[in-house]
C-alpha positions in Angstrom: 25.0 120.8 153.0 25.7 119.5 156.3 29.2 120.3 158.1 29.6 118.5 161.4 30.6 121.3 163.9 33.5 119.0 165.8 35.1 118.9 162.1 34.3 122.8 161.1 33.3 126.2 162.1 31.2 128.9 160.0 33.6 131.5 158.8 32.5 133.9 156.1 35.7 134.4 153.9 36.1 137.5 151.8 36.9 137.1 147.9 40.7 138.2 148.6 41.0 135.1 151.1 39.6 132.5 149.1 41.8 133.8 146.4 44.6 133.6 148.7 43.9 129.7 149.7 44.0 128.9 145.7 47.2 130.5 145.5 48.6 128.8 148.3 47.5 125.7 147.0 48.9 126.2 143.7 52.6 127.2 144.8 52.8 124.1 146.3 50.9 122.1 142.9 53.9 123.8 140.8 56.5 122.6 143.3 55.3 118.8 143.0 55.6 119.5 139.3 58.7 121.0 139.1 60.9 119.1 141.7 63.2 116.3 140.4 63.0 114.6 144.3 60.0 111.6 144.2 59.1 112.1 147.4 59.1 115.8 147.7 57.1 116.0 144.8 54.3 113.7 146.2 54.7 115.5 149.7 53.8 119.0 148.0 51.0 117.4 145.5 49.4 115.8 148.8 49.4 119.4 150.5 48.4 121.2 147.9 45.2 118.6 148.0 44.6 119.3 151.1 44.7 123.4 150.5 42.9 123.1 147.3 39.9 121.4 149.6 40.5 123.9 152.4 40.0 126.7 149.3 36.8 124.5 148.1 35.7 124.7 151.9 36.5 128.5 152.2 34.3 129.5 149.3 31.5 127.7 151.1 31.6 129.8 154.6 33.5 126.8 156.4 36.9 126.6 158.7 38.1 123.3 159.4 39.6 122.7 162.9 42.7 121.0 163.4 41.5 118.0 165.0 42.5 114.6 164.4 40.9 113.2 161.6 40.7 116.8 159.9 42.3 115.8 156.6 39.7 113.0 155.9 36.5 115.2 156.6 38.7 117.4 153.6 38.4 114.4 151.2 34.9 113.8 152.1 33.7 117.3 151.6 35.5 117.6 148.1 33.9 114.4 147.2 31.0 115.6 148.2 30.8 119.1 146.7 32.4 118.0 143.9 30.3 115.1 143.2 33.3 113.1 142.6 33.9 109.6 144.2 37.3 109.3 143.0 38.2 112.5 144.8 37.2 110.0 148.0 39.6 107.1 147.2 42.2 108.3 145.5 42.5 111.0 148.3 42.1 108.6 150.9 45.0 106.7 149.4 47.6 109.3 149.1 46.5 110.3 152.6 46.7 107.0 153.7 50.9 107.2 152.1 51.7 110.4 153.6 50.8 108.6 157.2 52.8 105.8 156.3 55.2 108.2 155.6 54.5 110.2 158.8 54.0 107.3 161.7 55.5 104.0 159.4 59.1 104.8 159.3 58.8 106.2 155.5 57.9 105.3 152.1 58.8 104.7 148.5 57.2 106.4 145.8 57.3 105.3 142.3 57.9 107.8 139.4 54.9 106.7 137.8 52.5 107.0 141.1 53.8 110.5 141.2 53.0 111.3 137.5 49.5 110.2 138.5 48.8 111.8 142.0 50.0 114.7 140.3 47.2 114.5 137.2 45.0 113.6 139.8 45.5 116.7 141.6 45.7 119.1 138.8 42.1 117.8 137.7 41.0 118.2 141.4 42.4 122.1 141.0 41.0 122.7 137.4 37.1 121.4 139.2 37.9 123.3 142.4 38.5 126.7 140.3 35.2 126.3 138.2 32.9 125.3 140.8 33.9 128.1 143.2 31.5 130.1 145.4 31.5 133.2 146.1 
């Protein structure tokens, strides 16, 4: 697999830091579950997307940089690894919110689209955990 080396950097993660990424990931997954506030729930599910796919990235030897566009080579390379296109668009779109959010003067977030980014992300965890490499 080919990582483009403006986007990452070869970093060979011990066991114990990987570990550590999935955990980080899934504090904020079990915030976006338990919060009552819409938009604090999808703000946590979208991060702890993003951490699961650094985690993914981890277990494969690979830092990303914090450069712009970062968080779509992320979605790509879960999609890829993962073999899931679904990881690409609905990723995409929730990105896509959170920058509305960020740079569009905010957003509204349905109860219902939270209930699904949510299942989306837990599936995205529960594929992340069983494909891990170490």
């Amino acid at each position: 697999m080919r990582f483009d080396d403006f986007y990452f950097k070869k970093f060979k993660f011990s066991q114990d830091q990987i570990n550590q990424n999935i955990e980080n990931a899934s504090k904020d997954l079990a915030i976006a579950k338990k919060d009552a506030i819409l938009d604090v729930k999808f703000n946590y599910a979208y991060t702890a997307f993003i951490k699961v796919g650094i985690a993914l990235l981890s277990s494969h030897h690979v830092k990303i940089k914090s450069v712009p566009g970062h968080h779509v080579k992320i979605i790509e390379k879960m999609a890829e690894i993962l073999k899931d296109e679904n990881i690409l668009s609905t990723g995409n779109a929730m990105r896509s919110k959170r920058n509305m959010d960020f740079y569009g003067g905010g957003i509204e977030v349905t109860e219902k689209e939270c209930k699904g980014y949510i299942r989306f992300v837990d599936e995205v965890f529960t594929k992340v955990k069983n494909t891990l490499v170490f």
